[in-house]
Steps between C-alpha positions, in 0.01 A plus 500: 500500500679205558878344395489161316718224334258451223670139399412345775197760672742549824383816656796682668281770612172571530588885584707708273605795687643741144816727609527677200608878603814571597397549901320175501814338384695655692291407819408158415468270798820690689396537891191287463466202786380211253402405119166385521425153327322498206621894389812600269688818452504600082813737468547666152694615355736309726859326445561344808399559891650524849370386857668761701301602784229197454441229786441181258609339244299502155531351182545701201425412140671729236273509097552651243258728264323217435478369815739163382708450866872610434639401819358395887614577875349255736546612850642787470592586863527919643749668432636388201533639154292273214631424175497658157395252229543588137170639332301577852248707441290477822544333786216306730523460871330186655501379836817289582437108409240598240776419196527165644164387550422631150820313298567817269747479283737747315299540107129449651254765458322651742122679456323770677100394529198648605 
């Protein structure tokens, strides 16, 4: 399954690795050595993340049920705490510099593909 901006047929990933149970979430990426290109962590339910523990920065994408983009996080470097936007339902994890290449914006909808 991939992750897609379906206005404009961007691909942010081409990997969608689902973290759906409460231990998956709760591991995420922590103590991993690098986000591989092309793959993003899917986090739900999930209000907002942290990088404690993690070597890299990432970007992270926060959607709502309907996957409609409620609020972004380029760069979000280790060890900080992310934000909480209003109606986050979900949040996406991408590899740091992926929001910037792709020009997402806050309202856009994002799609899961085959």
């Amino acid at each position: 399954m991939k992750l897609v901006q379906p206005e404009d047929g961007f691909v942010l990933a081409e990997r969608v690795l689902p973290a759906e149970t409460f231990w998956r979430r709760l591991r995420g990426l922590l103590f991993t050595e690098r986000f591989p290109e092309g793959c993003c962590l899917y986090l739900r339910p999930c209000r907002s993340v942290h990088t404690f523990w993690m070597r890299y920065d990432i970007d992270v994408v926060h959607v709502d049920g309907r996957m409609r983009i409620t609020g972004m996080e380029p760069q979000l470097a280790p060890n900080k705490r992310g934000t909480v936007f209003r109606h986050t339902e979900a949040v996406i994890e991408l590899p740091a510099g992926t929001i910037a290449r792709s020009r997402l914006q806050v309202g856009q909808t994002l799609q899961f593909q085959p």
